[in-house]
GUBAGU-85033 format. One record per residue: residue number from 1; residue in three letters; x, y, z of N, C-alpha, C, CB in turn. Coordinates in steps of 0.001 Angstrom, whole numbers, plus 524288, in hexadecimal, padded with zeros to 5 digits. Glycine has a CB too. Example, Ala and Ser with C-alpha at 12.3 -4.5 7.8 and 13.67 -1.06 7.14 Angstrom:
% residues 2
{n->1; res->ALA; nx->83386; ny->7E9C6; nz->81E78; cax->8300C; cay->7EE6C; caz->81E78; cx->83390; cy->7F31C; cz->81E78; cbx->82C2C; cby->7EE87; cbz->82356}
{n->2; res->SER; nx->83232; ny->7F736; nz->81BA8; cax->83566; cay->7FBDC; caz->81BE4; cx->83264; cy->8001E; cz->81EBE; cbx->83704; cby->7FDAA; cbz->8165D}
% end
This chain:
% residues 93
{n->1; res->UNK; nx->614BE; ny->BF61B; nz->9C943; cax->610DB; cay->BF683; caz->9CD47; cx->610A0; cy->BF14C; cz->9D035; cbx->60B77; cby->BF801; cbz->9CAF0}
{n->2; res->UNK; nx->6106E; ny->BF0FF; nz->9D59F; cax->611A8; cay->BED63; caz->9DA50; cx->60C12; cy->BEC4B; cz->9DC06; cbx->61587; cby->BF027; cbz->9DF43}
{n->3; res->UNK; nx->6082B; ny->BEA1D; nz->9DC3C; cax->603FC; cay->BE77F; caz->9DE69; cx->603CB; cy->BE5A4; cz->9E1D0; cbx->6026F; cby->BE4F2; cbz->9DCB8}
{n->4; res->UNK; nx->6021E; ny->BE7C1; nz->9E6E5; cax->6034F; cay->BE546; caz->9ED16; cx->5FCE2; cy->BE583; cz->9EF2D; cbx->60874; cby->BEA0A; cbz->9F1CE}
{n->5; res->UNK; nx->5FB4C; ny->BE0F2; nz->9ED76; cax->5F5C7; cay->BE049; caz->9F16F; cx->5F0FC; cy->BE31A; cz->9EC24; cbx->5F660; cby->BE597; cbz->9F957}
{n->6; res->UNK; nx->5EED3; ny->BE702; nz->9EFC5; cax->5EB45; cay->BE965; caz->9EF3A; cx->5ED5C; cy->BEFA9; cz->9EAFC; cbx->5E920; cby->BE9C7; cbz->9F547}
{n->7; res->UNK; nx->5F26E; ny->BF110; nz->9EB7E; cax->5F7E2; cay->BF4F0; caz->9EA96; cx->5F907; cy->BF31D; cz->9E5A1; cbx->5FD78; cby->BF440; cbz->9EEE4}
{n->8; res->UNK; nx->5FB06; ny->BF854; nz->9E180; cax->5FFE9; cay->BF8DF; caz->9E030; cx->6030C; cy->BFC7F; cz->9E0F2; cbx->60038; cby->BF862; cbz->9DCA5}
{n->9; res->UNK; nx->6095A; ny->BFAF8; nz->9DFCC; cax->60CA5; cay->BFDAA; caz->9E203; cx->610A5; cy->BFF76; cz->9DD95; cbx->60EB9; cby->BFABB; cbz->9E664}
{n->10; res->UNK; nx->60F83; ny->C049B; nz->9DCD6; cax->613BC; cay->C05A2; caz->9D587; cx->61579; cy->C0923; cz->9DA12; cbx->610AD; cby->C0914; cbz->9CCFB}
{n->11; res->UNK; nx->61CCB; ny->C0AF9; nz->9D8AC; cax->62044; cay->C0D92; caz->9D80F; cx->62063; cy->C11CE; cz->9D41F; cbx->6234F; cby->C0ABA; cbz->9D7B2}
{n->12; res->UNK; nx->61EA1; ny->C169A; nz->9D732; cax->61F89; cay->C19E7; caz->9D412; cx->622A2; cy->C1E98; cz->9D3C9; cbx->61C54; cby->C1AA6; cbz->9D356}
{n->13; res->UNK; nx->62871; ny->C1E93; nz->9D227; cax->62D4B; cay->C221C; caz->9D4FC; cx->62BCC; cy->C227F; cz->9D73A; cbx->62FD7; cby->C2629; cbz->9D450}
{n->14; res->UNK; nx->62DBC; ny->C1CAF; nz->9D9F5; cax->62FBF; cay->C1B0B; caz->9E1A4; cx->62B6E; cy->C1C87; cz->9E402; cbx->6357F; cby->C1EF8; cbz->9E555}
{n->15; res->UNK; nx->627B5; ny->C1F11; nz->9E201; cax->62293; cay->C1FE3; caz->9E60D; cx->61F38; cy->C1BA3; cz->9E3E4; cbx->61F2C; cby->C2653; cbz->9E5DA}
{n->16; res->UNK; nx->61D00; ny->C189F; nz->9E871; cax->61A89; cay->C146A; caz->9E89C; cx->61371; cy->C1509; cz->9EA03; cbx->61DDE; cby->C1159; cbz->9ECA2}
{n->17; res->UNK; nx->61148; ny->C12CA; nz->9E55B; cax->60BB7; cay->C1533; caz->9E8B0; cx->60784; cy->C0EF5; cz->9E7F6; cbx->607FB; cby->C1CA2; cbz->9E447}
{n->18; res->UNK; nx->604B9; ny->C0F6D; nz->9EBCD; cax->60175; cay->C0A2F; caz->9EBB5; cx->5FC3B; cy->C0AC5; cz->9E8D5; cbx->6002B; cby->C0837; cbz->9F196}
{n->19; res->UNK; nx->5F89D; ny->C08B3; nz->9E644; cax->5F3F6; cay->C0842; caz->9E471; cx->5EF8B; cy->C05E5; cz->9E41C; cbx->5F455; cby->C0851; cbz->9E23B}
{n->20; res->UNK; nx->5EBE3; ny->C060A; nz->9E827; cax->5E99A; cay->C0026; caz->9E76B; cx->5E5CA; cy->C00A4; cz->9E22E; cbx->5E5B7; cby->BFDE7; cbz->9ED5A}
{n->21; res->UNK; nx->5E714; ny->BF8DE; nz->9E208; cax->5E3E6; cay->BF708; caz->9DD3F; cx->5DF20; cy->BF70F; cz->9DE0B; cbx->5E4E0; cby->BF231; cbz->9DB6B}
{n->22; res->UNK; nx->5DC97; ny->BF39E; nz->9D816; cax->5D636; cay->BF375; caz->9DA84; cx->5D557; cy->BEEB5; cz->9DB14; cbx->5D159; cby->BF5B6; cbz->9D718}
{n->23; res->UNK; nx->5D15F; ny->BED1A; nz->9DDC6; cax->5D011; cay->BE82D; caz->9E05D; cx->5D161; cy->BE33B; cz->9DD7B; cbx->5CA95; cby->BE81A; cbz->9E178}
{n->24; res->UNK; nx->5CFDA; ny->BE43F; nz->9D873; cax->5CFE8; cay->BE023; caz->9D431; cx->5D53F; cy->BDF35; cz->9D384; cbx->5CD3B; cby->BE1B0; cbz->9CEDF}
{n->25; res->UNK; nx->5D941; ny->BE2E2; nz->9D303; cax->5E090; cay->BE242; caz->9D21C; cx->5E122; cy->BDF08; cz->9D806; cbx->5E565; cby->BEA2B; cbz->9D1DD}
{n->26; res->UNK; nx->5DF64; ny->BE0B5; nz->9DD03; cax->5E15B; cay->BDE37; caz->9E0F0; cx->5DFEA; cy->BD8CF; cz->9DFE6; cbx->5DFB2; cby->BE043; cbz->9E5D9}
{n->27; res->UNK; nx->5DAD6; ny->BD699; nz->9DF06; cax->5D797; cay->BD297; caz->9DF3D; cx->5DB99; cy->BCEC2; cz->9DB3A; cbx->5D10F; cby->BD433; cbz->9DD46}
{n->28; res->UNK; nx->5DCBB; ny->BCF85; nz->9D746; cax->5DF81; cay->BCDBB; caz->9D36D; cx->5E450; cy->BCC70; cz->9D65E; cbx->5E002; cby->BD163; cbz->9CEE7}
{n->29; res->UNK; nx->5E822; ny->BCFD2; nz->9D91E; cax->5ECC6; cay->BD0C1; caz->9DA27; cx->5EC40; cy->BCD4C; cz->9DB7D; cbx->5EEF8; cby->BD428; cbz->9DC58}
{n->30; res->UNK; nx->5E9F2; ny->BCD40; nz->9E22B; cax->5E7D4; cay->BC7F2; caz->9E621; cx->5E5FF; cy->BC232; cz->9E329; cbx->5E1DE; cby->BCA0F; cbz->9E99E}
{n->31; res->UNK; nx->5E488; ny->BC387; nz->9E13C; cax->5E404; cay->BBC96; caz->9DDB6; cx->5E851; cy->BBB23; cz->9D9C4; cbx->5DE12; cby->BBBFD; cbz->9D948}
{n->32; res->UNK; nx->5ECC5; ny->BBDAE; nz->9D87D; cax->5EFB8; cay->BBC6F; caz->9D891; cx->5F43B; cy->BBAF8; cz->9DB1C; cbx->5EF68; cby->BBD96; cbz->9D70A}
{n->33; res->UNK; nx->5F3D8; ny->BBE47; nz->9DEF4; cax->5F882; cay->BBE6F; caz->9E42F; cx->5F77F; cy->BB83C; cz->9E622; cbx->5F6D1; cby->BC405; cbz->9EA63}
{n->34; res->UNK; nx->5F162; ny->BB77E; nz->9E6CF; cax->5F02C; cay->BB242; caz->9E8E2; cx->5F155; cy->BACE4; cz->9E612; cbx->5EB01; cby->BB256; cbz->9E9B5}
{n->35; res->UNK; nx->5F0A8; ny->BAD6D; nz->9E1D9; cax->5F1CF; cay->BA9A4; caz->9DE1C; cx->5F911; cy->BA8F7; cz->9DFBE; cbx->5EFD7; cby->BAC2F; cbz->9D71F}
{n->36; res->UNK; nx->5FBC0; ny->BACE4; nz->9DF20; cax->5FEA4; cay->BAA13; caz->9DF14; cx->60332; cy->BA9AA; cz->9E367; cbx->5FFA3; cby->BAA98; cbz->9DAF9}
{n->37; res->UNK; nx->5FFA8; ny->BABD4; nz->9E4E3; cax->6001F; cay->BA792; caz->9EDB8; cx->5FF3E; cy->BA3B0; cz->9EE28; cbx->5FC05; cby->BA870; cbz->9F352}
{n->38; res->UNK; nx->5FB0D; ny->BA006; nz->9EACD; cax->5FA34; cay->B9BB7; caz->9E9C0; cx->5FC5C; cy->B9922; cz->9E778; cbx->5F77E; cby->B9B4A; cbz->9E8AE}
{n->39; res->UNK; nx->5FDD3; ny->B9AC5; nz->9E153; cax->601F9; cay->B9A3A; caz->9DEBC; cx->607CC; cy->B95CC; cz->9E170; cbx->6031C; cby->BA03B; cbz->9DE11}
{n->40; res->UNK; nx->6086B; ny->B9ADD; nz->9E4DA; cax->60E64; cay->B9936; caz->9E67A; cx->60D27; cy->B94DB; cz->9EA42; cbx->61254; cby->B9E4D; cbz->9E98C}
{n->41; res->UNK; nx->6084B; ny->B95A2; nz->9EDA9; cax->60868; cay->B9123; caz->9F187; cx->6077A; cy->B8C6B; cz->9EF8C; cbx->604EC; cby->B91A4; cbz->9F580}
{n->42; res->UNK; nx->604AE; ny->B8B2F; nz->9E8E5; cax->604FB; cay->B85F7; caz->9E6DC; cx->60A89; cy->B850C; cz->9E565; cbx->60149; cby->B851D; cbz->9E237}
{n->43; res->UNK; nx->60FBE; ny->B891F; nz->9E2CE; cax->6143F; cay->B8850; caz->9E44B; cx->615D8; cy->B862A; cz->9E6FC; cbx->615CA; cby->B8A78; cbz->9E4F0}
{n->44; res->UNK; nx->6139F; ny->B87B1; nz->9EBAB; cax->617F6; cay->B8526; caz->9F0F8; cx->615AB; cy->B7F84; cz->9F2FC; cbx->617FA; cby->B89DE; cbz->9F769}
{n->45; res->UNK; nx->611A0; ny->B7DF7; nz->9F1F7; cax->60D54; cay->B7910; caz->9F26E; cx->6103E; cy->B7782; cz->9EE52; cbx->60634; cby->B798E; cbz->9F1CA}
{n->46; res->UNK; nx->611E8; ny->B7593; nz->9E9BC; cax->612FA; cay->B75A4; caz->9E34D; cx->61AF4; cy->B730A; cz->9E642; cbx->611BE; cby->B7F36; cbz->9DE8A}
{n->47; res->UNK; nx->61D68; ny->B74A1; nz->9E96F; cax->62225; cay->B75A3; caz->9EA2E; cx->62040; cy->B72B2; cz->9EF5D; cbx->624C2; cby->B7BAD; cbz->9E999}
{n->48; res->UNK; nx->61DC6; ny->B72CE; nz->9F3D9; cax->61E1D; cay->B6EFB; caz->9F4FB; cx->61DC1; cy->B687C; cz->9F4D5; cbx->61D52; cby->B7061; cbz->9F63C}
{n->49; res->UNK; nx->6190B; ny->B67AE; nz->9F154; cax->61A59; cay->B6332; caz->9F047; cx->61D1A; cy->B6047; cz->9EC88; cbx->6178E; cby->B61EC; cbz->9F06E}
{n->50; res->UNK; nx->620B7; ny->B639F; nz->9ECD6; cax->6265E; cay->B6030; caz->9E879; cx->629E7; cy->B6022; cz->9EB92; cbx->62949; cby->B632E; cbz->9E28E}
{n->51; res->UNK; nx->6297C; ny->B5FD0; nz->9F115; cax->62E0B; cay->B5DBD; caz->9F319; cx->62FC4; cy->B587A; cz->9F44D; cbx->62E7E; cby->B5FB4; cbz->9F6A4}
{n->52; res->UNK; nx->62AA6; ny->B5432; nz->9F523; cax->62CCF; cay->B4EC9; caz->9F530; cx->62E6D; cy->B4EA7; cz->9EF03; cbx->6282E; cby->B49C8; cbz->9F74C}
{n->53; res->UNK; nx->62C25; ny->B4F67; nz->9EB53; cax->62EDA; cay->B4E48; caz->9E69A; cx->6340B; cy->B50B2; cz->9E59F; cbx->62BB8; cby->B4F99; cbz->9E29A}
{n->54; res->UNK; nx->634C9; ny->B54F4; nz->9E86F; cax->63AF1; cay->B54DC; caz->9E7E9; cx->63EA5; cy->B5154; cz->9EBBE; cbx->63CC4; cby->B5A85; cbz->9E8BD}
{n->55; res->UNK; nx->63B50; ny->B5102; nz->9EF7E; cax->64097; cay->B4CE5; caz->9F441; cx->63F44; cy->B4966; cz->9F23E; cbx->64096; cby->B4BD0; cbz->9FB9C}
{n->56; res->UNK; nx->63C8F; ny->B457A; nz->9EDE0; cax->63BF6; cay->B41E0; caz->9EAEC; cx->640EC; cy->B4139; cz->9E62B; cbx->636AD; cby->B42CC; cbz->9E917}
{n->57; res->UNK; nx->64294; ny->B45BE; nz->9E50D; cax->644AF; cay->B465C; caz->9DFDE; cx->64C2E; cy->B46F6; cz->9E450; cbx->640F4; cby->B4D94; cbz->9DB05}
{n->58; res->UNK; nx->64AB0; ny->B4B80; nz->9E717; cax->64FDD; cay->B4B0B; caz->9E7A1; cx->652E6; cy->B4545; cz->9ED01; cbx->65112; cby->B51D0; cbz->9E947}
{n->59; res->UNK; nx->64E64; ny->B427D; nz->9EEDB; cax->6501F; cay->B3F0F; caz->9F18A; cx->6527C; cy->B395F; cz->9ECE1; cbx->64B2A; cby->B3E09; cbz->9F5D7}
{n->60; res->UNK; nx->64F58; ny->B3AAA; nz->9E6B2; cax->65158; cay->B35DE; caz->9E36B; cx->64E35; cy->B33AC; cz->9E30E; cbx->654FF; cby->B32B0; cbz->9E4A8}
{n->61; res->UNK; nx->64936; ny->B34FF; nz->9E629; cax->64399; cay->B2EFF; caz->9E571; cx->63FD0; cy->B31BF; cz->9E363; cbx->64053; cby->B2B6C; cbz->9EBD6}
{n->62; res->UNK; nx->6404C; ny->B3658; nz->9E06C; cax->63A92; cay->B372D; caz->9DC8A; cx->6392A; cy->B337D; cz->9D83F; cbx->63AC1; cby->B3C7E; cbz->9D954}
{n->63; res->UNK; nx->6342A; ny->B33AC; nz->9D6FE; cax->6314C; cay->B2EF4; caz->9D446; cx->6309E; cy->B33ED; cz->9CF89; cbx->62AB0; cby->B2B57; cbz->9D7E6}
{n->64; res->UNK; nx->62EFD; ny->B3258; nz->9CC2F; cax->62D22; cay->B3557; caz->9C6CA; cx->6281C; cy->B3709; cz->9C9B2; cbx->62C22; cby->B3147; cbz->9C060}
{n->65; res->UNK; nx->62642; ny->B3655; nz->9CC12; cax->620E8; cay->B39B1; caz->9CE0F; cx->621F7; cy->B3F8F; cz->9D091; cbx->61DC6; cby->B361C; cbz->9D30B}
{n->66; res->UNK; nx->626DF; ny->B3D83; nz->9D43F; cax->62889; cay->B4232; caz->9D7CC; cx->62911; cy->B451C; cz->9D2A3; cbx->62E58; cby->B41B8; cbz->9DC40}
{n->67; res->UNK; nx->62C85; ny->B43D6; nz->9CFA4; cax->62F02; cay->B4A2A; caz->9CB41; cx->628E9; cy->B4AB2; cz->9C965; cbx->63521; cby->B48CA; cbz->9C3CF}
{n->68; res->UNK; nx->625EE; ny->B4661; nz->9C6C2; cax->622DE; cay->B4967; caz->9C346; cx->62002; cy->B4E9F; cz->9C7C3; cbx->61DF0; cby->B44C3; cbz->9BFF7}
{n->69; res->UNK; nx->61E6F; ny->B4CD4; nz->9CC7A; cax->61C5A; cay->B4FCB; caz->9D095; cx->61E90; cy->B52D3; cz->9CE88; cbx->61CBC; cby->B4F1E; cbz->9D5F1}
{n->70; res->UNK; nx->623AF; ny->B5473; nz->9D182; cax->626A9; cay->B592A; caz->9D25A; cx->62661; cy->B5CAA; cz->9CBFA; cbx->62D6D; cby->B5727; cbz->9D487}
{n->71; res->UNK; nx->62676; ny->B59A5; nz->9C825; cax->625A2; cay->B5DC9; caz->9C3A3; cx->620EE; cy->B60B5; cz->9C365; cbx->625E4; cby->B5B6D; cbz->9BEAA}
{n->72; res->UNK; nx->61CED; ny->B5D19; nz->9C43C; cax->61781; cay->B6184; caz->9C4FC; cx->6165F; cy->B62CA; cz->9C869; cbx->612EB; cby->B60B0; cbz->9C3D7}
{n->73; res->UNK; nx->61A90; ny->B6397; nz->9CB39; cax->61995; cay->B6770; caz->9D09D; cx->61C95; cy->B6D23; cz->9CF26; cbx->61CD3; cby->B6456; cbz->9D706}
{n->74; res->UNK; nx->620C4; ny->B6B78; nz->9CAA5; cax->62490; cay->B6EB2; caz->9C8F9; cx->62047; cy->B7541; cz->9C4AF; cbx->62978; cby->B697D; cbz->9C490}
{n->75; res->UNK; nx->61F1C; ny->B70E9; nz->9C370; cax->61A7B; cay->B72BB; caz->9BD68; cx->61746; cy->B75CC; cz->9C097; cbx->615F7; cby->B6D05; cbz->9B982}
{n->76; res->UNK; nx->613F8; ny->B74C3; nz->9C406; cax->61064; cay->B7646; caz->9C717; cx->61376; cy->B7B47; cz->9CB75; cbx->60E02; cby->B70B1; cbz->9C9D6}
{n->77; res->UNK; nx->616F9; ny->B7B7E; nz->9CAC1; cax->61A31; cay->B811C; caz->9CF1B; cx->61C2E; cy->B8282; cz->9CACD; cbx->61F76; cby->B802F; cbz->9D4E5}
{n->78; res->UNK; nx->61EE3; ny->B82DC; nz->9C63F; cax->62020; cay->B8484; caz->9C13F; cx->61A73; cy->B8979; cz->9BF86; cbx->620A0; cby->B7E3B; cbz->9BD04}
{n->79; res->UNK; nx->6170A; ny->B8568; nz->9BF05; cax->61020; cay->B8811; caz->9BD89; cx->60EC5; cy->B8D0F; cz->9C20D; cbx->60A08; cby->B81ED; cbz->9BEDB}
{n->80; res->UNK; nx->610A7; ny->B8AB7; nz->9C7F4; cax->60FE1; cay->B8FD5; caz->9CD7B; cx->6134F; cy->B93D8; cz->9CBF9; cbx->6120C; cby->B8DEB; cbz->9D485}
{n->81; res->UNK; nx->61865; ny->B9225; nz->9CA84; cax->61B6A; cay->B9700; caz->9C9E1; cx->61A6B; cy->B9B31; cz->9C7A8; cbx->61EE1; cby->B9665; cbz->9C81B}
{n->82; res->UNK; nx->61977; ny->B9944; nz->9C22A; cax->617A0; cay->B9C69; caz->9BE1F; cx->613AA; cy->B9E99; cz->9BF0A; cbx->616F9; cby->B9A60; cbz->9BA13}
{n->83; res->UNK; nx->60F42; ny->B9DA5; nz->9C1B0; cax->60B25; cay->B9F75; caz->9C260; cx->60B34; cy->BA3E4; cz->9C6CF; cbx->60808; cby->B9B5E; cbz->9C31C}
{n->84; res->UNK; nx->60F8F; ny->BA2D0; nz->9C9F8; cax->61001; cay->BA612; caz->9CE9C; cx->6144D; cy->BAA3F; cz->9CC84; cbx->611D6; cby->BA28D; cbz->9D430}
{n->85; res->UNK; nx->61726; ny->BA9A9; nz->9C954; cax->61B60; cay->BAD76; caz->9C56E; cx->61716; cy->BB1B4; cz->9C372; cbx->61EC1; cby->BA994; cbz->9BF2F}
{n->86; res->UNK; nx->61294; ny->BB0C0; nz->9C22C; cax->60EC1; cay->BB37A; caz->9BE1B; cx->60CEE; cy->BB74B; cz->9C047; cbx->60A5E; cby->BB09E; cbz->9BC0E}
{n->87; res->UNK; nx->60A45; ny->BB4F4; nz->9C57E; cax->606A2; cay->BB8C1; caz->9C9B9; cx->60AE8; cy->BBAC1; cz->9CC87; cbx->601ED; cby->BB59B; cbz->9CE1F}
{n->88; res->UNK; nx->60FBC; ny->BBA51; nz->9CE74; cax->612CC; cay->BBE68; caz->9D097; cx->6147D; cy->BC271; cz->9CA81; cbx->6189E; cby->BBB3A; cbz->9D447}
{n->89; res->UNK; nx->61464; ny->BC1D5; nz->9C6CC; cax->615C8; cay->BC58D; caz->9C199; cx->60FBC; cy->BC81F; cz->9C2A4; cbx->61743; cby->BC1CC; cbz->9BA31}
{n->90; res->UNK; nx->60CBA; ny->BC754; nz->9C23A; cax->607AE; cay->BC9A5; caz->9C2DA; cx->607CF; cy->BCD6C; cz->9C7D2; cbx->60361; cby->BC52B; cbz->9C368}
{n->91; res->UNK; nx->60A38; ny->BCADC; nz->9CD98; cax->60834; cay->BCF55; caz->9D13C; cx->60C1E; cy->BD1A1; cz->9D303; cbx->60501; cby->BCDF8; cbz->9D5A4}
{n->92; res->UNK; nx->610ED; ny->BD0BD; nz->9CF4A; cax->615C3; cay->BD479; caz->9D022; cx->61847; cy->BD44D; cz->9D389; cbx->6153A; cby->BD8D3; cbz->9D04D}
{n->93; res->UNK; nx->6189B; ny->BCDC5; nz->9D68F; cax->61B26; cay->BCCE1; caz->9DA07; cx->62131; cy->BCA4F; cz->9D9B7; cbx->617F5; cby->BCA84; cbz->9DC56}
% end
């Protein structure tokens, strides 16, 4: 069963039929969908700022600060992934 919005969508020999949920399944759905819209956008915030620490590393002039940076920037998108791996297993995306 496929969860689209407010919908689900089961296959049933090839005939396809829609159902809506009840408020509380949508309400849930939606606070998850949101979470991890957020999720990914601390990803991409998380991935941008490791780029002077990489033109640090690959120009030859990183300091032990740049790597330690860049590792807990690593740890910290390691922690998004997983977390964003979970809620797409959850909304079957």
């Amino acid at each position: 069963m496929k969860k689209l919005g407010i919908f689900t969508i089961e296959n049933l020999a090839k005939k396809a039929y829609i159902e809506k949920v009840s408020e509380e399944e949508y309400n849930s759905w939606k606070t998850k969908r949101d979470t991890l819209i957020s999720l990914k956008q601390q990803l991409i915030q998380v991935d941008d700022k490791s780029a002077r620490a990489i033109r640090a590393i690959v120009a030859g002039t990183a300091t032990e600060e740049d790597k330690a940076f860049l590792a807990d920037l690593e740890t910290q998108a390691s922690s998004l992934r997983l977390r964003i791996k979970q809620l797409e297993d959850t909304l079957g995306e």
